[in-house]
C-alpha positions as CSV (number, residue, x, y, z in Angstrom):
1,X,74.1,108.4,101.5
2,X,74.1,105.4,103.6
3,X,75.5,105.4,107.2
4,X,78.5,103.2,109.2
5,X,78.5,102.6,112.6
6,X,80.9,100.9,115.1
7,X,79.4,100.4,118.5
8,X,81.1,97.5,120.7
9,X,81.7,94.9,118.7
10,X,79.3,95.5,116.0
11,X,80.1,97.3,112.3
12,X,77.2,98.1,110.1
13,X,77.5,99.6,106.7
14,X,76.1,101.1,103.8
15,X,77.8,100.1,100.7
16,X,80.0,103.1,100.5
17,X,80.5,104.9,97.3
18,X,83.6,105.1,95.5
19,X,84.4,108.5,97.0
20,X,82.7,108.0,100.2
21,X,85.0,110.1,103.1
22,X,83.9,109.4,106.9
23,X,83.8,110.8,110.6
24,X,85.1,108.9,113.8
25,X,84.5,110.4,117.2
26,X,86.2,108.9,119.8
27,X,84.2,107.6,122.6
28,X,87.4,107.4,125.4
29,X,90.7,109.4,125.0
30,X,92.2,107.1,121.7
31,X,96.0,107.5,120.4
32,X,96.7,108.1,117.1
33,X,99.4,105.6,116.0
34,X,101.8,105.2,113.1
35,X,100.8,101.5,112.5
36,X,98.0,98.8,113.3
37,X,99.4,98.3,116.5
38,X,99.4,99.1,120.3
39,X,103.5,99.2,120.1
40,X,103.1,102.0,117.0
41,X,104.6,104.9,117.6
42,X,102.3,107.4,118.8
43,X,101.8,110.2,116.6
44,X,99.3,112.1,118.6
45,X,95.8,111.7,120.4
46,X,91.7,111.9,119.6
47,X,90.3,113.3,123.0
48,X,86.8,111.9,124.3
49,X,84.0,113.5,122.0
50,X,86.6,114.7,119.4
51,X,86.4,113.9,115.9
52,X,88.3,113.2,112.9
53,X,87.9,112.3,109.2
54,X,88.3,108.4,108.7
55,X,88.7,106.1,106.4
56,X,85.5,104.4,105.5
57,X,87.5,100.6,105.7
58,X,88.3,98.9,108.8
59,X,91.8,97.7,108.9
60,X,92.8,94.3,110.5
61,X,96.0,94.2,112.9
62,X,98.0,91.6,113.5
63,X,97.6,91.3,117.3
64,X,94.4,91.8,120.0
65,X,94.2,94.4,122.2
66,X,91.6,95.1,124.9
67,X,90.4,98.6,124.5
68,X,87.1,100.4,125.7
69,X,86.0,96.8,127.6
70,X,86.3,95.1,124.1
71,X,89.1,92.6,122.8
72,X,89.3,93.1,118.9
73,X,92.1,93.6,116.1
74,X,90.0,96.3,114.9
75,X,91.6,99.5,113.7
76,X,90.7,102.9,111.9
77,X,92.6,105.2,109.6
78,X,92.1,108.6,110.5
79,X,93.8,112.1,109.8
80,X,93.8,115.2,112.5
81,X,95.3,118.4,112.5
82,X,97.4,116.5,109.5
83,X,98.8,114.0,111.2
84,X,97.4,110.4,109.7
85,X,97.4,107.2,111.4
86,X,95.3,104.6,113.3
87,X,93.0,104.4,116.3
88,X,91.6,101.5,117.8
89,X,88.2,100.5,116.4
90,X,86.6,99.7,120.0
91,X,86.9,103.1,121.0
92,X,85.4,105.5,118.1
93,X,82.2,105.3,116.0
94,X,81.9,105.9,112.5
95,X,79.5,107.9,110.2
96,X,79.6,108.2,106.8
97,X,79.6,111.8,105.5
């Protein structure tokens, strides 16, 4: 299978398949929130070196934020110890399973 990966400001993929399912480890302490946006509620957190399943798609928020040295609108669906929501993009990289 091909791979994803987000580093800085970068995305490369692989055209995922239909089923593909993917990994994000946070490279800083991220919070998990309930929306696309740094006022989301936070739902819970992704340590440093932790990982979680992701969503292969980026999704797109409505405002920039500055996170990890990097101003983007970047965002990433992921789901931990069942709780599902989003982490900023900046912060995390991505490999397809």
């Amino acid at each position: 299978m091909g791979a994803a990966a987000l580093v800085g400001a970068s995305f490369v993929a692989a055209a995922p398949a239909a089923a593909a399912s993917c990994t994000a480890k946070a490279l800083e302490t991220v919070v998990i929130r309930s929306t696309t946006s740094t006022g989301g509620t936070a739902l819970a957190q992704l340590n440093k070196g932790e990982s979680a399943s992701a969503s292969c798609t980026m999704y797109y928020g409505a405002d920039s934020y500055e996170k990890c040295g990097i101003v983007s609108k970047r965002w990433v669906k992921v789901t931990r110890s069942g709780v599902t929501g989003y982490v900023v993009g900046t912060c995390v990289t991505i490999t397809q399973d």
